[in-house]
C-alpha positions in Angstrom: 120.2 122.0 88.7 123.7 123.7 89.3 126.3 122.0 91.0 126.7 122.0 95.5 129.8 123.7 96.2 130.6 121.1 98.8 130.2 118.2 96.4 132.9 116.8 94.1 131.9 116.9 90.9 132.7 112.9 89.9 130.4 112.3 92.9 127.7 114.6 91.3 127.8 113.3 88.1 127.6 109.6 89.7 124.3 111.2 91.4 122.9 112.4 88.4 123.6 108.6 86.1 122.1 106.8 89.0 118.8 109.1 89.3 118.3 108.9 85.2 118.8 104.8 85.4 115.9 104.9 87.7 113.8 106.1 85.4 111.5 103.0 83.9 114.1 100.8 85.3 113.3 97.7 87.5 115.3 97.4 90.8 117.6 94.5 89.7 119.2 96.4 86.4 120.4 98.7 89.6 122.2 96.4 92.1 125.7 97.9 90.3 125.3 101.3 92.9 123.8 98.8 95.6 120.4 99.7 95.6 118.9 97.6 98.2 115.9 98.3 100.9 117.1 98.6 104.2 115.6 97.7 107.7 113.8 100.9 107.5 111.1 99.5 105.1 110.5 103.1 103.1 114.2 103.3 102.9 116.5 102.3 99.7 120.6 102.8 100.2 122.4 103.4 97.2 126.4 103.9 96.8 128.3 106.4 94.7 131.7 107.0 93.9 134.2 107.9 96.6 132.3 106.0 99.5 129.2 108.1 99.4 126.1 106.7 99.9 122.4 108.1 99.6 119.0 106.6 100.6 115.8 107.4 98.9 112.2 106.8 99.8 108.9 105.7 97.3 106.7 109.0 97.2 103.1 106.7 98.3 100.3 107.1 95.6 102.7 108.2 92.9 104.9 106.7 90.5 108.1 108.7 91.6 110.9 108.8 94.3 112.8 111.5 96.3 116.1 111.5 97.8 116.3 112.0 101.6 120.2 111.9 102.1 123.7 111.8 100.3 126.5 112.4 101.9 130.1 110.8 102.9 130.2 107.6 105.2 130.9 109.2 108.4 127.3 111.0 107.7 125.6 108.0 106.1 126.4 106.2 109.2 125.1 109.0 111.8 121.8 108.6 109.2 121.5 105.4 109.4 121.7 105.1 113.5 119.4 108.1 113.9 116.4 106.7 111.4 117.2 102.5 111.7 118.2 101.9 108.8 120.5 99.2 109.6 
C-alpha cells in the first residue's frame, strides 16, 4: 500500500495505527480516535490527526470491515449530509 499523494503522511500513518488496532480489538479499547456508530446504523466515524475523520461500514456475513470515506472536515461534513450520518 504506497502512500496518496494528496494525503499528509502523519495523517496516513494515523490511518494505518487505527486500522491495525481494529484488528481482534473490541470497540471500547477504540474510543481514543472516536469510533462511535452514527445515525446511519452501518456507519462508524472515526477521527485522525489534523481534523480528519473516516467512517467505516461492517462487511455483513464476514468477520471484517472496509473503509468508505477519509477525508478533511469540510468533506466529512458534505459526507455526512449526503448519506445521514448525523
Amino acid at each position: 500500500m504506497g502512500v496518496p499523494a494528496n494525503k499528509a503522511d502523519d495523517v496516513w500513518n494515523a490511518f494505518l495505527d487505527f486500522i491495525n488496532q481494529l484488528r481482534g480489538n473490541s470497540f471500547d479499547r477504540l474510543s481514543k480516535h472516536g469510533f462511535v456508530r452514527t445515525k446511519n446504523k452501518s456507519l462508524w466515524r472515526f477521527e485522525l490527526p489534523r481534523k480528519f475523520r473516516g467512517y467505516m461500514t461492517q462487511i455483513s456475513d464476514r468477520n471484517g470491515w472496509s473503509v468508505v470515506f477519509v477525508g478533511k472536515h469540510a468533506d466529512y461534513d458534505k459526507f455526512s449530509k449526503k448519506h445521514g450520518c448525523r
